[in-house]
N, CA, C and O atoms as a Tripos MOL2 file, in Angstrom:
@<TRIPOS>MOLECULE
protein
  312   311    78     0     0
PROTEIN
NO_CHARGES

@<TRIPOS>ATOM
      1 N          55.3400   69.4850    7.2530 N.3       1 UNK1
      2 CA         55.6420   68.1690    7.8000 C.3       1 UNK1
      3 C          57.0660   68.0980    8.3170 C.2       1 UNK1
      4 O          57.2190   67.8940    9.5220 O.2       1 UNK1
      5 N          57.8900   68.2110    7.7070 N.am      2 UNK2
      6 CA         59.0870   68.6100    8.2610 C.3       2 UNK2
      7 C          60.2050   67.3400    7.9820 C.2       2 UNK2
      8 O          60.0600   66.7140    6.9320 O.2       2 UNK2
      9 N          61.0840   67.0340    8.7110 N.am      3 UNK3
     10 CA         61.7890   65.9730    8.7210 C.3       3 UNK3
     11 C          62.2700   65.2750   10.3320 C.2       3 UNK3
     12 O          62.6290   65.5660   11.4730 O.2       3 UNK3
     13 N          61.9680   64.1920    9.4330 N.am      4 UNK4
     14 CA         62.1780   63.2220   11.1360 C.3       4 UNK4
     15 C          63.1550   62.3320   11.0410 C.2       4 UNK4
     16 O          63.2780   62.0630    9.8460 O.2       4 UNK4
     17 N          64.2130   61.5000   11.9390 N.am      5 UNK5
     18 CA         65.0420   61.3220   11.9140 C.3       5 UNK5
     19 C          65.6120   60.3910   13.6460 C.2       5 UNK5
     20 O          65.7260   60.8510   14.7820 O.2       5 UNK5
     21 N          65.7880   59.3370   13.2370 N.am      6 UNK6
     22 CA         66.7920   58.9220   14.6610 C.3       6 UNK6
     23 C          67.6570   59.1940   14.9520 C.2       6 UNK6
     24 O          68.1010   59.7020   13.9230 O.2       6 UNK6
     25 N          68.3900   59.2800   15.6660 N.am      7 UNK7
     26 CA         69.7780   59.5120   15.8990 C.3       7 UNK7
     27 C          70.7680   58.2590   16.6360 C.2       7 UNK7
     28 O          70.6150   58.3470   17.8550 O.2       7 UNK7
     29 N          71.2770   57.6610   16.4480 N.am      8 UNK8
     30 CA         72.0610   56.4200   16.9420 C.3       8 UNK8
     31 C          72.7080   57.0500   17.6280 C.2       8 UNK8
     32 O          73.3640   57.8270   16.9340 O.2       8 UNK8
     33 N          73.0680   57.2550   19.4470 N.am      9 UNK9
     34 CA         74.4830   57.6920   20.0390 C.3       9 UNK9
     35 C          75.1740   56.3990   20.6460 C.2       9 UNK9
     36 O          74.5730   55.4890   21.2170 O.2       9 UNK9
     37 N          76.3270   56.4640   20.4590 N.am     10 UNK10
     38 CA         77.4210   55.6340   21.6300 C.3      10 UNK10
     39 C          77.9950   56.5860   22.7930 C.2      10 UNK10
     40 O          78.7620   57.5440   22.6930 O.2      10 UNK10
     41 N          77.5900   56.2130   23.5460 N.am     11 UNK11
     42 CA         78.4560   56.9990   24.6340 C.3      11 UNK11
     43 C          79.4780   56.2930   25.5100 C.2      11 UNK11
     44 O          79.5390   55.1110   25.1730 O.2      11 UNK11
     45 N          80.1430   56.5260   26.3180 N.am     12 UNK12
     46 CA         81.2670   56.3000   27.3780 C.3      12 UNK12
     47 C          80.2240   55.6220   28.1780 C.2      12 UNK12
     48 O          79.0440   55.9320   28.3440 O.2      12 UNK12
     49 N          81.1150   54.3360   28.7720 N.am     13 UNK13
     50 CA         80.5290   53.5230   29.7200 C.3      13 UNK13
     51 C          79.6660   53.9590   30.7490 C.2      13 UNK13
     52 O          80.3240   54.7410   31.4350 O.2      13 UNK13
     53 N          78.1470   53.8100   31.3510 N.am     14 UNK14
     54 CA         78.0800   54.5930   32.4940 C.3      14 UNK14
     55 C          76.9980   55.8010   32.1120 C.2      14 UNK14
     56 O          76.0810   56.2210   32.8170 O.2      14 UNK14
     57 N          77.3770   56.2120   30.8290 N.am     15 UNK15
     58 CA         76.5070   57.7650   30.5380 C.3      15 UNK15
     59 C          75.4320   57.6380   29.8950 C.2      15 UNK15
     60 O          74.8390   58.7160   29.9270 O.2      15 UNK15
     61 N          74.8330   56.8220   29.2850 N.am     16 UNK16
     62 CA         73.9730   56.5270   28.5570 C.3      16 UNK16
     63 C          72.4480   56.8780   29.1270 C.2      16 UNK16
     64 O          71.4710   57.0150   28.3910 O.2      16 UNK16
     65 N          72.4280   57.0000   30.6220 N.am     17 UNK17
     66 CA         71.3080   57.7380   31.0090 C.3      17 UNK17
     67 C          71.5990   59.0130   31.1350 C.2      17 UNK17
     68 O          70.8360   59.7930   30.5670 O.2      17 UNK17
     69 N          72.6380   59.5180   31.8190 N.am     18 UNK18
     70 CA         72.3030   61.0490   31.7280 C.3      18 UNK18
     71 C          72.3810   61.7870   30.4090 C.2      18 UNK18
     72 O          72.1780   62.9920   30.2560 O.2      18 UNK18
     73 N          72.7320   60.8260   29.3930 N.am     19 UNK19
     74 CA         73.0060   61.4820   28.2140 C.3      19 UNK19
     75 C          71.7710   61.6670   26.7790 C.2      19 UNK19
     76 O          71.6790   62.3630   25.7680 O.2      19 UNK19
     77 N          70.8760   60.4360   27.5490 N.am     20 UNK20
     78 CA         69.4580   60.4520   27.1930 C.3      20 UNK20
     79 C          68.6650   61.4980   27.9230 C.2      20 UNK20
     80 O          67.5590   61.7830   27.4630 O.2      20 UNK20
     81 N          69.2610   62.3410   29.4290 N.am     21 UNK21
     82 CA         68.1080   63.1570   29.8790 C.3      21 UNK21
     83 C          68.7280   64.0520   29.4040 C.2      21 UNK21
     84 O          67.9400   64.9000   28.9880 O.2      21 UNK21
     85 N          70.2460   64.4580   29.1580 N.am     22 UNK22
     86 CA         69.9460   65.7360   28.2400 C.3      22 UNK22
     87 C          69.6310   66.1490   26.9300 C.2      22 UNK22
     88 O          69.0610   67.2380   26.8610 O.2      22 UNK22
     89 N          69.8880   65.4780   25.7260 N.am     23 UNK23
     90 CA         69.3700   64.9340   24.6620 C.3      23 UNK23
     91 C          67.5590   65.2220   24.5110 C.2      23 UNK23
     92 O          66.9610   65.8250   23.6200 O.2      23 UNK23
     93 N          67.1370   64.6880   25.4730 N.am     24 UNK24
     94 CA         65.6890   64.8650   25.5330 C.3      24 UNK24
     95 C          65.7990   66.4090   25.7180 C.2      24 UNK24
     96 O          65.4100   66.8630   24.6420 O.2      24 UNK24
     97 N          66.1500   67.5020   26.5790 N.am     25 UNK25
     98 CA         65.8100   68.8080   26.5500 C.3      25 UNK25
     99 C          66.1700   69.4510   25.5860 C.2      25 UNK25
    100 O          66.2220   70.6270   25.9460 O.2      25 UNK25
    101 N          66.4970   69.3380   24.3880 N.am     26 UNK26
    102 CA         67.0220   70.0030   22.8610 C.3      26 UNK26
    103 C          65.8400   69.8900   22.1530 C.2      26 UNK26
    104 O          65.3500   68.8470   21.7210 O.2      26 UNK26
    105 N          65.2680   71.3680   22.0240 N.am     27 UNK27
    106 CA         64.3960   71.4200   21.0880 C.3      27 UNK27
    107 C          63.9490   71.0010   19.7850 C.2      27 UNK27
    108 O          64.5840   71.4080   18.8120 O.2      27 UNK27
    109 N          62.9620   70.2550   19.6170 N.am     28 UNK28
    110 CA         63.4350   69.1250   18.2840 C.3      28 UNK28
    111 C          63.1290   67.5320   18.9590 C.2      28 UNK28
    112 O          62.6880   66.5410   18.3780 O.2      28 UNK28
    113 N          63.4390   67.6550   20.0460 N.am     29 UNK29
    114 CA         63.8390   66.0680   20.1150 C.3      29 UNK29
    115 C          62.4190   65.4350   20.4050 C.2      29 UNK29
    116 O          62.1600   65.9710   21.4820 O.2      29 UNK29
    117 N          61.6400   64.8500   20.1900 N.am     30 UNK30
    118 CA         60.5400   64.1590   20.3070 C.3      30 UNK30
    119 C          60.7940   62.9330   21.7220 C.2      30 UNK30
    120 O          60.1960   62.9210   22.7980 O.2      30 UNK30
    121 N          61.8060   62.0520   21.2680 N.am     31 UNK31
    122 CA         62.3670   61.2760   22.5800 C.3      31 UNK31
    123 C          63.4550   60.8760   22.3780 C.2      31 UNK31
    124 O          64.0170   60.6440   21.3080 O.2      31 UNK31
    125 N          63.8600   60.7620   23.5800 N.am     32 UNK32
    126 CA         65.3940   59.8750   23.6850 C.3      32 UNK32
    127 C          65.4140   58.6160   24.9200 C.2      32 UNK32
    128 O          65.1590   58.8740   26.0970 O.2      32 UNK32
    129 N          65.6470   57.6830   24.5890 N.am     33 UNK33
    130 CA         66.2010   56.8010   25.6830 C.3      33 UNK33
    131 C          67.5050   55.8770   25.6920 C.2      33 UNK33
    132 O          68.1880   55.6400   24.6960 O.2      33 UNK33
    133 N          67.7180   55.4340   26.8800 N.am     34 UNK34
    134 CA         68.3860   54.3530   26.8430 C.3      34 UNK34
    135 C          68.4320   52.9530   26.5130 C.2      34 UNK34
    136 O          67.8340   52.2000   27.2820 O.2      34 UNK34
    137 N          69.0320   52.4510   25.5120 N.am     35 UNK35
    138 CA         69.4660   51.1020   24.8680 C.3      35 UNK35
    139 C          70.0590   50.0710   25.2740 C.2      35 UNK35
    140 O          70.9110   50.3450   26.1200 O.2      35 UNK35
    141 N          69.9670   48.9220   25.0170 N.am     36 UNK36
    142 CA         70.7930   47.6510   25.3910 C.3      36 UNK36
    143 C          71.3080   47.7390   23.5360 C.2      36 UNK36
    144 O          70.6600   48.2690   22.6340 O.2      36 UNK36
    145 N          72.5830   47.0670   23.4310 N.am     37 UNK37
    146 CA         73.2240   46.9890   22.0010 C.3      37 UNK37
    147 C          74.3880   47.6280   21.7290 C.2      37 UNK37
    148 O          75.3410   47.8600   22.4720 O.2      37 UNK37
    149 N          74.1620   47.9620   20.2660 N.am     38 UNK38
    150 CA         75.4670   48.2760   19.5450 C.3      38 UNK38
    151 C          75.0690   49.7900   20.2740 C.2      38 UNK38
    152 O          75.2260   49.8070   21.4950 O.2      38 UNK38
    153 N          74.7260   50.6630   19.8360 N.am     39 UNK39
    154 CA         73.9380   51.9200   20.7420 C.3      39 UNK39
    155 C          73.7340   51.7890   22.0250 C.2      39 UNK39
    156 O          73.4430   50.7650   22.6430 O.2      39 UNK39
    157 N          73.9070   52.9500   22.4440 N.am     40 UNK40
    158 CA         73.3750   53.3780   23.7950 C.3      40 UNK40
    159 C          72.0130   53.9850   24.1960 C.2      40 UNK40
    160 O          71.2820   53.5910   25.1040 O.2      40 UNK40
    161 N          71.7940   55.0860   23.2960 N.am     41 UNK41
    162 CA         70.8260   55.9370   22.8570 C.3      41 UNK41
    163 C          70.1870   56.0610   21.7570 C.2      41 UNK41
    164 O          70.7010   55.9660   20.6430 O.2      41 UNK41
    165 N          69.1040   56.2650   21.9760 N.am     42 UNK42
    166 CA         68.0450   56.1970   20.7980 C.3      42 UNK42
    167 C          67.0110   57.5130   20.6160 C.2      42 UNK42
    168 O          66.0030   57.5230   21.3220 O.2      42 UNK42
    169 N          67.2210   58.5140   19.7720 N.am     43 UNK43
    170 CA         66.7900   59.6430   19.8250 C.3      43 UNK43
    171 C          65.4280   59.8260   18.6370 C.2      43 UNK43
    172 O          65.6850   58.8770   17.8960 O.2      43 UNK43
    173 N          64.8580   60.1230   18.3720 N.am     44 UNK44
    174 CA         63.6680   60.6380   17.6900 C.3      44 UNK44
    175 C          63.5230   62.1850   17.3370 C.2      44 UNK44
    176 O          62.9570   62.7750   18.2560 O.2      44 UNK44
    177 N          63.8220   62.8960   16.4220 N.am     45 UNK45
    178 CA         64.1750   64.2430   16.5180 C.3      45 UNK45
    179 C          63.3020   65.0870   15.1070 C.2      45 UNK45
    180 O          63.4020   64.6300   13.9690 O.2      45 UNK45
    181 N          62.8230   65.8150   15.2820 N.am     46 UNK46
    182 CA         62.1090   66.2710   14.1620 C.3      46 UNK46
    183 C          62.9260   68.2470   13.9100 C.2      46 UNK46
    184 O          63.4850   68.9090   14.7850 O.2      46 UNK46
    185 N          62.6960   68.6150   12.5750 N.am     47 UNK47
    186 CA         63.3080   69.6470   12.1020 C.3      47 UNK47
    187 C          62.7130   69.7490   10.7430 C.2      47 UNK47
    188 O          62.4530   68.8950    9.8950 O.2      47 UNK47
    189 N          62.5870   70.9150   10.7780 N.am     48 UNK48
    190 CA         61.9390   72.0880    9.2910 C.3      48 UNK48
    191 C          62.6260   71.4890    7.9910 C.2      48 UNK48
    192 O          61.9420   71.0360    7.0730 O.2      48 UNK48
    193 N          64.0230   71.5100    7.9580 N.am     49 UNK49
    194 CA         64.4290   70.9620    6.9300 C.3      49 UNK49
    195 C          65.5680   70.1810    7.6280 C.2      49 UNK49
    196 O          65.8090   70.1050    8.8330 O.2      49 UNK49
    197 N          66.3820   69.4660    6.2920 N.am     50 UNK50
    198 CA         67.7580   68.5090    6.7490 C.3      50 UNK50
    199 C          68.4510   69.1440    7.2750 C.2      50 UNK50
    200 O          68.9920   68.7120    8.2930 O.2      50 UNK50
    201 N          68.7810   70.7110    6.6980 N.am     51 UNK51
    202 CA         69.7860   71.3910    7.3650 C.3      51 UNK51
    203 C          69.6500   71.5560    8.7280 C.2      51 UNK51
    204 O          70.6430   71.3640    9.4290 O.2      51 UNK51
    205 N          68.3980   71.9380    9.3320 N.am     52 UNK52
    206 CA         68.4210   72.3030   10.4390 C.3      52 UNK52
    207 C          68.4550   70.7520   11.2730 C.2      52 UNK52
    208 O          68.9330   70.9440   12.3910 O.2      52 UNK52
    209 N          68.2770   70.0290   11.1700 N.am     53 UNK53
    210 CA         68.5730   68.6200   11.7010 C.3      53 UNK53
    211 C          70.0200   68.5710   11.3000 C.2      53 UNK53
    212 O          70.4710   68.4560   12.4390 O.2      53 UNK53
    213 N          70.5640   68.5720   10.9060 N.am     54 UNK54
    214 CA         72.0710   68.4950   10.8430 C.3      54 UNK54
    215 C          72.5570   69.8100   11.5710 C.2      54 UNK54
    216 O          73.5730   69.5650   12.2220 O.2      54 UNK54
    217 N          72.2920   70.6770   11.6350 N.am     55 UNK55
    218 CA         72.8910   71.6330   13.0400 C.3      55 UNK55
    219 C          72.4550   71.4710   14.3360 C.2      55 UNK55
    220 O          72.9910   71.8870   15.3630 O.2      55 UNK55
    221 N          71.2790   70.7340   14.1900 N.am     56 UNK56
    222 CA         71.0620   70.0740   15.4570 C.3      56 UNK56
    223 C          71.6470   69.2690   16.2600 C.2      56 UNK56
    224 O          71.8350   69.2810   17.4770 O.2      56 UNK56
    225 N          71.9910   68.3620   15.1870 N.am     57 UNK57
    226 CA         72.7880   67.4100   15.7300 C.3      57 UNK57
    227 C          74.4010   67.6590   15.9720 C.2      57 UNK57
    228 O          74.9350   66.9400   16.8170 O.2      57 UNK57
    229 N          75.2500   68.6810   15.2460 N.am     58 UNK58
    230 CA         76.6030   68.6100   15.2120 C.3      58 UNK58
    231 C          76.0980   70.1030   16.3200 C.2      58 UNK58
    232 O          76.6930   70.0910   17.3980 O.2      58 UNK58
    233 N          75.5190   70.7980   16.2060 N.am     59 UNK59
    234 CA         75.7410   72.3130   17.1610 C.3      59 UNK59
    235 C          75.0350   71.3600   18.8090 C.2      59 UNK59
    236 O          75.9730   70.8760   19.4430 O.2      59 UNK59
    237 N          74.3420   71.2260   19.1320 N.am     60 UNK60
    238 CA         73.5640   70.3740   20.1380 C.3      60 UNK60
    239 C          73.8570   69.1260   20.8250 C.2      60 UNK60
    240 O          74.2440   69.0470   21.9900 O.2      60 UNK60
    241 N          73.6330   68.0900   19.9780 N.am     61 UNK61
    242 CA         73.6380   66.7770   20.5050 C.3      61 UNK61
    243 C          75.5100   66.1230   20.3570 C.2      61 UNK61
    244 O          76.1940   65.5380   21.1970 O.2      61 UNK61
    245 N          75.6320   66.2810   19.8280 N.am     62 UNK62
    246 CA         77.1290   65.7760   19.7700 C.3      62 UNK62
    247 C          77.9540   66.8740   20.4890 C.2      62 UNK62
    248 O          79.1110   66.4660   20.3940 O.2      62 UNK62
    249 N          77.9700   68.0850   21.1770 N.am     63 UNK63
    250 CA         78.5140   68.2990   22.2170 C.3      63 UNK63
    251 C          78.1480   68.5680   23.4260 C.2      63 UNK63
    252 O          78.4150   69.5460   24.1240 O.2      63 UNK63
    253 N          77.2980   67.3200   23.7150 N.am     64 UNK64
    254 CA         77.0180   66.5120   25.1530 C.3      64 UNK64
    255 C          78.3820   65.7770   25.2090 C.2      64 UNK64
    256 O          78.8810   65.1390   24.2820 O.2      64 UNK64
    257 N          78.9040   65.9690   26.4450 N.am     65 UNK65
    258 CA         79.7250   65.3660   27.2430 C.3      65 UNK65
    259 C          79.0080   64.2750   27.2210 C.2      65 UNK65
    260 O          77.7800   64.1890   27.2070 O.2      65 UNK65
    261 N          80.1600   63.0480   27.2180 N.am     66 UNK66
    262 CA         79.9230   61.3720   27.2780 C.3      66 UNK66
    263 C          79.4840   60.5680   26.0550 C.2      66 UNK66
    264 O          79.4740   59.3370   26.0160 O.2      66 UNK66
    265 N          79.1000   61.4310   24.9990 N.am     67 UNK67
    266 CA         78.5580   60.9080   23.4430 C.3      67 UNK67
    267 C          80.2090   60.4620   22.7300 C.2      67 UNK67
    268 O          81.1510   61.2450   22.6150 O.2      67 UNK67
    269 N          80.1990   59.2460   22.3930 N.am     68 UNK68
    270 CA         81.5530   59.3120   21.6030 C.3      68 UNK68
    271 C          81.1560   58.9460   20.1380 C.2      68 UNK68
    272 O          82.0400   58.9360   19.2810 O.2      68 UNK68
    273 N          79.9010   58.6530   19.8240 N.am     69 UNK69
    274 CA         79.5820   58.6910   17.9090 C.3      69 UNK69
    275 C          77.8180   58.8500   17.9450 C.2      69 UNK69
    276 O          76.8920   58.7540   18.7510 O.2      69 UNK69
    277 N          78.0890   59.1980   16.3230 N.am     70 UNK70
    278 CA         76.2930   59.3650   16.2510 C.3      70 UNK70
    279 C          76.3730   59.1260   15.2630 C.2      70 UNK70
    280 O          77.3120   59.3640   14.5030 O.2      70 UNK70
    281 N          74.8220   58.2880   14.9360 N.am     71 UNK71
    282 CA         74.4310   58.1520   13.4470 C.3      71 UNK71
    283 C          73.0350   58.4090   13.5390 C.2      71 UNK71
    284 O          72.0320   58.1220   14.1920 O.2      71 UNK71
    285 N          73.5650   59.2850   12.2920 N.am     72 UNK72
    286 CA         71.7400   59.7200   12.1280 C.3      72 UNK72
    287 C          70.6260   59.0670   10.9360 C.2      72 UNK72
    288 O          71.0520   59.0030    9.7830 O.2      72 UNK72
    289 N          69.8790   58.8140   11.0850 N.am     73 UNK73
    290 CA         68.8510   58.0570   10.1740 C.3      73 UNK73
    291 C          67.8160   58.6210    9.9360 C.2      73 UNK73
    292 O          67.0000   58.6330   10.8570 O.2      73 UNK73
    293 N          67.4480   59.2810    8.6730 N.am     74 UNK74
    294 CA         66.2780   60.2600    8.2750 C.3      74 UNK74
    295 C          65.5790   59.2720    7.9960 C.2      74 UNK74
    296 O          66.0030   58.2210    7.5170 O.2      74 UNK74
    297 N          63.9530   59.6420    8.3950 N.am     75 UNK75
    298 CA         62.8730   58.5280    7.9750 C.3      75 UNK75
    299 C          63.1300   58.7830    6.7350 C.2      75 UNK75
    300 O          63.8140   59.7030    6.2860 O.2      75 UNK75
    301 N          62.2180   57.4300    5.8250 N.am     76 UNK76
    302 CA         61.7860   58.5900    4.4400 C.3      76 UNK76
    303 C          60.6780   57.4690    4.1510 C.2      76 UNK76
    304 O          60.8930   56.2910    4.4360 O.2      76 UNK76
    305 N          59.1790   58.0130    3.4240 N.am     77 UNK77
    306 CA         58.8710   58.0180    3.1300 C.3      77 UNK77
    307 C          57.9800   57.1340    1.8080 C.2      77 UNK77
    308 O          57.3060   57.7830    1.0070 O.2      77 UNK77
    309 N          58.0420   56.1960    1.7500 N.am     78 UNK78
    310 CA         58.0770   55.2950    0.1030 C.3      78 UNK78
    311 C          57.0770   54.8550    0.0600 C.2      78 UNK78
    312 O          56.7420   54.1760   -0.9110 O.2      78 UNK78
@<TRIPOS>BOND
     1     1     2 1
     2     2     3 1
     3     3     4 2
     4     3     5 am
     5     5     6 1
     6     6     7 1
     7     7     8 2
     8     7     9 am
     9     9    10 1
    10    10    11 1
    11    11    12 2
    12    11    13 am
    13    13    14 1
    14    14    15 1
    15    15    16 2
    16    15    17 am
    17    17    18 1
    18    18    19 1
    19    19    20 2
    20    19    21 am
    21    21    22 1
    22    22    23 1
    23    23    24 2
    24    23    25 am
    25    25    26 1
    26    26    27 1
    27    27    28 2
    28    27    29 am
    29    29    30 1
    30    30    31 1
    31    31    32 2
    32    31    33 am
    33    33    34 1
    34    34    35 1
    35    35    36 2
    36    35    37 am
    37    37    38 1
    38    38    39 1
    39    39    40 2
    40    39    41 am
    41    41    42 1
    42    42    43 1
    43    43    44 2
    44    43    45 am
    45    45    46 1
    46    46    47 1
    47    47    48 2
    48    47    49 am
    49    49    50 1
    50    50    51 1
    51    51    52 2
    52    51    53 am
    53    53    54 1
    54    54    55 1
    55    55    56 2
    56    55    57 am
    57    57    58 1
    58    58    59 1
    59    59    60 2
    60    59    61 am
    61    61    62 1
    62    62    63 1
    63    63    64 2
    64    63    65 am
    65    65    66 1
    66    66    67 1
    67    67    68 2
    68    67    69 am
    69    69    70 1
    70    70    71 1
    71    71    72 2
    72    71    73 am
    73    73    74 1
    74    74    75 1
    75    75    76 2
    76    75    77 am
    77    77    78 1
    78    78    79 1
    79    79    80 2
    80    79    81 am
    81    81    82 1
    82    82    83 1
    83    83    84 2
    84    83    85 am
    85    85    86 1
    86    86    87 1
    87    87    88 2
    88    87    89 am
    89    89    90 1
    90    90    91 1
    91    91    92 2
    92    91    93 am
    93    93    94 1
    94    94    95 1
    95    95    96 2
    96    95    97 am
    97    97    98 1
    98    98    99 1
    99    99   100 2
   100    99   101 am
   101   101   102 1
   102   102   103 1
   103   103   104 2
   104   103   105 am
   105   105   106 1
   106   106   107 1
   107   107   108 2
   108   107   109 am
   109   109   110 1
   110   110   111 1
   111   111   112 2
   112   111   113 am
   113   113   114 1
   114   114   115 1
   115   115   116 2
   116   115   117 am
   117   117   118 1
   118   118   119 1
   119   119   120 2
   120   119   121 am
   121   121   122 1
   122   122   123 1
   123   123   124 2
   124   123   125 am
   125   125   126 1
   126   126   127 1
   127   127   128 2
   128   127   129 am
   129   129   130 1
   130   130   131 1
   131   131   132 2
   132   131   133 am
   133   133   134 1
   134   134   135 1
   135   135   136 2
   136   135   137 am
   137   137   138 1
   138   138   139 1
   139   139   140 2
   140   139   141 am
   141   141   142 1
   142   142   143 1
   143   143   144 2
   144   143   145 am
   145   145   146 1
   146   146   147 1
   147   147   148 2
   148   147   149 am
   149   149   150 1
   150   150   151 1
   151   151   152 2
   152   151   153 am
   153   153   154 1
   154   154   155 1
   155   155   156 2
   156   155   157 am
   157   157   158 1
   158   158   159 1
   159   159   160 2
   160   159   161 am
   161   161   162 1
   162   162   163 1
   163   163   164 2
   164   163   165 am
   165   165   166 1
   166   166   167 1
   167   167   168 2
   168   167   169 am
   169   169   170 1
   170   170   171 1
   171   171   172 2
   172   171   173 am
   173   173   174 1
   174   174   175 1
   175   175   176 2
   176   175   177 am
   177   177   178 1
   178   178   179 1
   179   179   180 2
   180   179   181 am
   181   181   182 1
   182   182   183 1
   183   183   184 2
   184   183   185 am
   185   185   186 1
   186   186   187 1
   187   187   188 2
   188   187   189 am
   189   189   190 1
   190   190   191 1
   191   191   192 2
   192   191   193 am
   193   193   194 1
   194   194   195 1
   195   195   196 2
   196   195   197 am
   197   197   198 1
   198   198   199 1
   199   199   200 2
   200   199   201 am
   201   201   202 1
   202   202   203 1
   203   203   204 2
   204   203   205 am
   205   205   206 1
   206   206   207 1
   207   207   208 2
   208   207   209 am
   209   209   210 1
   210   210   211 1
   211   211   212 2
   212   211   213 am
   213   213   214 1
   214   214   215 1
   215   215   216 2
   216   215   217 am
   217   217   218 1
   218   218   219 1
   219   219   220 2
   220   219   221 am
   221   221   222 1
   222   222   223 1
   223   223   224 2
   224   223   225 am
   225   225   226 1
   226   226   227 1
   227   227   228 2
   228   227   229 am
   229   229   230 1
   230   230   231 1
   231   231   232 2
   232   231   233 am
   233   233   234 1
   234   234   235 1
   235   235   236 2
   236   235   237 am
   237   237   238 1
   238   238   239 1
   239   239   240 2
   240   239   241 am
   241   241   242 1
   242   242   243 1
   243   243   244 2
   244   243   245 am
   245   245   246 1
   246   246   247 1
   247   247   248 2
   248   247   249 am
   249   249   250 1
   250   250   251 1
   251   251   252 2
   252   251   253 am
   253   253   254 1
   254   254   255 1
   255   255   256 2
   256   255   257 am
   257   257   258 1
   258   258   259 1
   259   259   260 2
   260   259   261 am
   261   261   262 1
   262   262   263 1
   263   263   264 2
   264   263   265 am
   265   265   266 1
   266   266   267 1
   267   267   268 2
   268   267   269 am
   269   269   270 1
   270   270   271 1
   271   271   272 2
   272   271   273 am
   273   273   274 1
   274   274   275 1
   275   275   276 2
   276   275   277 am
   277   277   278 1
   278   278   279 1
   279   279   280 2
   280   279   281 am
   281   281   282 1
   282   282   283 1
   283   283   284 2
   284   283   285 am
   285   285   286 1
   286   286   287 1
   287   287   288 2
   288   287   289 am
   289   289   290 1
   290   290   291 1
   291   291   292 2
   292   291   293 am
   293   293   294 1
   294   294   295 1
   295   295   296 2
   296   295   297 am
   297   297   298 1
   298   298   299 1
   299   299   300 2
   300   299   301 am
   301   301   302 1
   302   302   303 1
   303   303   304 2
   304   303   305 am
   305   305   306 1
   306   306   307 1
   307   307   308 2
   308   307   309 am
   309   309   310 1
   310   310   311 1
   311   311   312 2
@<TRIPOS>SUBSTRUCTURE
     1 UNK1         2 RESIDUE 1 A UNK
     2 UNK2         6 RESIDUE 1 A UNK
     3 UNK3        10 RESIDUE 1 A UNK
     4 UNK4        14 RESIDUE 1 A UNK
     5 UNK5        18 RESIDUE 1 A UNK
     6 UNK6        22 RESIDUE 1 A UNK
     7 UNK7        26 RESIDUE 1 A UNK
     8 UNK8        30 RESIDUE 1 A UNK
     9 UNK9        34 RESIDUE 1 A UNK
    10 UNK10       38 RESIDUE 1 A UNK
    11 UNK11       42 RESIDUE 1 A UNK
    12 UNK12       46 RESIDUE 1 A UNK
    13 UNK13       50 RESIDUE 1 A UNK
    14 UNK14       54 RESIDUE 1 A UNK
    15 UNK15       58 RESIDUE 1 A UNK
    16 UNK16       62 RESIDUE 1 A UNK
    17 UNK17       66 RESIDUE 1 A UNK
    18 UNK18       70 RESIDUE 1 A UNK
    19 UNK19       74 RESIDUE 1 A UNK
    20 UNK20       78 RESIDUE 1 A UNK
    21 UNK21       82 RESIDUE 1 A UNK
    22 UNK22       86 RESIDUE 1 A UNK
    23 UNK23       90 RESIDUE 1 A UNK
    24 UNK24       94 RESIDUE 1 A UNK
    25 UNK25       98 RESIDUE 1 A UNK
    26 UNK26      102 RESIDUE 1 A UNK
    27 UNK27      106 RESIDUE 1 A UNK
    28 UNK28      110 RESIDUE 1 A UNK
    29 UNK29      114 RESIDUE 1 A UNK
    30 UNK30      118 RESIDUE 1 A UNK
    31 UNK31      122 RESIDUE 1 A UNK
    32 UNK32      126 RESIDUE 1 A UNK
    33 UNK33      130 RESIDUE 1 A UNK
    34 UNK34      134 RESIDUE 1 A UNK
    35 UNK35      138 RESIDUE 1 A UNK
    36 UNK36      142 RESIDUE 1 A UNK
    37 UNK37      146 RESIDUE 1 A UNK
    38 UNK38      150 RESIDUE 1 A UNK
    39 UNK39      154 RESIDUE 1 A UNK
    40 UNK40      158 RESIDUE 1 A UNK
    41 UNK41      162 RESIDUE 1 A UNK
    42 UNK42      166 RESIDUE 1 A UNK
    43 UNK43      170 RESIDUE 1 A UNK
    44 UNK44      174 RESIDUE 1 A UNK
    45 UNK45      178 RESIDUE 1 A UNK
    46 UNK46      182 RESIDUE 1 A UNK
    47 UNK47      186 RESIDUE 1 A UNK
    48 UNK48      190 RESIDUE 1 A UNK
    49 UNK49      194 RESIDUE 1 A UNK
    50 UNK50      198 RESIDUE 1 A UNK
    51 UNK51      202 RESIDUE 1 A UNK
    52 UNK52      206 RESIDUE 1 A UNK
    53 UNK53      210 RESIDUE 1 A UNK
    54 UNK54      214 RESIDUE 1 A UNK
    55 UNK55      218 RESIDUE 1 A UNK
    56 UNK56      222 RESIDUE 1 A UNK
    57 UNK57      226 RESIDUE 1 A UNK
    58 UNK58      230 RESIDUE 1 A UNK
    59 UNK59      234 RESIDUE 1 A UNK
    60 UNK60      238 RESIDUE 1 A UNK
    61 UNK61      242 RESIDUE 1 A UNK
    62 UNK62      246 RESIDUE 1 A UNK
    63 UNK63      250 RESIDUE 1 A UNK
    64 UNK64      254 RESIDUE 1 A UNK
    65 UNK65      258 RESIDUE 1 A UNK
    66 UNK66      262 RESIDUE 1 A UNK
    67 UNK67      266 RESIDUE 1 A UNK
    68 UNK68      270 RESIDUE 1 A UNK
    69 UNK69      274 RESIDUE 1 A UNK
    70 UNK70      278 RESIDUE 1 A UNK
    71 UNK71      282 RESIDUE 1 A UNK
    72 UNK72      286 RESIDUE 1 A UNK
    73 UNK73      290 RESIDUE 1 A UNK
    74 UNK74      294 RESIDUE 1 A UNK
    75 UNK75      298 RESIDUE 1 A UNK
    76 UNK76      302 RESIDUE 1 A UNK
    77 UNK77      306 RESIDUE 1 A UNK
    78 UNK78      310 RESIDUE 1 A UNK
């Protein structure tokens, strides 16, 4: 089953679409789009375990040019 997880990005004024079409090509990512709000981006991302979702996100998604924060939110389960 694996682990699934959102990802909250803020990006720089302006980037929030191209930063959702690259985001979407990172293996893992189920979807990404663009937001109205506190966020810009809204990602959906699945991975084997936490670890590998956490290198996903700090090796991958956070060095996209135009991302200036991320929060990540693991589903869970209850």
């Amino acid at each position: 089953m694996g682990v699934s997880a959102y990802i909250l990005i803020q990006t720089e004024v302006g980037k929030a679409a191209p930063v959702a079409a690259e985001v979407a090509a990172i293996p893992g990512v189920v979807a990404a789009e663009d937001v109205t709000g506190p966020y810009d981006v809204i990602v959906r991302a699945q991975a084997e375990t936490v670890d590998e979702l956490g290198k996903m996100v700090v090796s991958r998604v956070q060095m996209i040019e135009g991302i200036t924060r991320t929060l990540t939110c693991p589903v869970v389960h209850l």
